[in-house]
N, C-alpha and C positions, 0 to 999 in steps of 0.2 A: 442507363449509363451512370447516372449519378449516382445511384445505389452502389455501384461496383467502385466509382472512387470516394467515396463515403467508408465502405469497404477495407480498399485500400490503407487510406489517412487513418482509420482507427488500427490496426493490423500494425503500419509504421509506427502509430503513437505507441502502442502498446507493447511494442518490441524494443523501443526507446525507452520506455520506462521500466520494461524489465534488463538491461543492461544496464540504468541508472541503480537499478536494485543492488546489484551485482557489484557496482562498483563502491558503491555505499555499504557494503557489508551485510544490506538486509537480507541474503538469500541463505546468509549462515546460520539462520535461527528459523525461515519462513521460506516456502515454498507455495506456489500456485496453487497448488490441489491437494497436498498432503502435510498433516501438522509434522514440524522438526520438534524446537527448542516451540516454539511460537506457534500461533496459529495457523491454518493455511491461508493464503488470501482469499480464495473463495469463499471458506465460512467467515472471513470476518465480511465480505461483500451483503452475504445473506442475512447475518447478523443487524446488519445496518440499513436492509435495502428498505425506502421508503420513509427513514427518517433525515428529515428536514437539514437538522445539526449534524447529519454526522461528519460532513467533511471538515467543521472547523475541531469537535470533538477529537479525532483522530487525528488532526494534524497537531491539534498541542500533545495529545498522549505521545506521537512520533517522536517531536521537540522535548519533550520532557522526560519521557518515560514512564514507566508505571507496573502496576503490579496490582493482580488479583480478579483480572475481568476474565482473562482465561485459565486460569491456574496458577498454584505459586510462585511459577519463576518470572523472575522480573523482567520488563524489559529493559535496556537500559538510558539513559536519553541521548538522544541524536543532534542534539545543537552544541556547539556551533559547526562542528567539523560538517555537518550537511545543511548544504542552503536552504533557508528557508522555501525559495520557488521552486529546487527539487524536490522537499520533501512535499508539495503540496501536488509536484507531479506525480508524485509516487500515490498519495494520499487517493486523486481521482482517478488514477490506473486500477489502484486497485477494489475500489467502488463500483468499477466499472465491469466488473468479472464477473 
């Protein structure tokens, strides 16, 4: 039972943070499984899985923006109009994948 609300609560989280995506504009450039403008969120998950930094790495590249780790187009930066503790929800969403 606790595996199925373990289950659950990630399922919620994870559907919360993908309508915060949505509402944030990230889904204009980035999709779950397939590159748009951006990468997809699963290869950048695979990209990072197992290093230590990536969540603070990726949350300043999100806050700032950046250019050239996946290709030339830039991204662009996402502070201040997205909050800091959404983008770090966003950040372990999709870490998570």
């Amino acid at each position: 039972m606790t595996t199925l609300l373990g289950m659950t609560a990630s399922v919620m989280a994870g559907s919360n943070a993908e309508a915060l995506a949505q509402k944030s504009n990230c889904l204009m450039c980035h999709s779950v499984d397939k590159k748009i403008l951006g990468p997809a969120y699963k290869d950048v998950a695979a990209k990072y899985k197992g290093d230590k930094s990536a969540e603070a790495k990726l949350i300043q590249k999100v806050k700032a923006g950046g250019s050239g780790a996946w290709g030339d187009m830039p991204m662009p930066p996402n502070s201040p109009q997205v909050k800091d503790e959404d983008i770090k929800t966003l950040v372990q969403w999709i870490l998570s994948l």
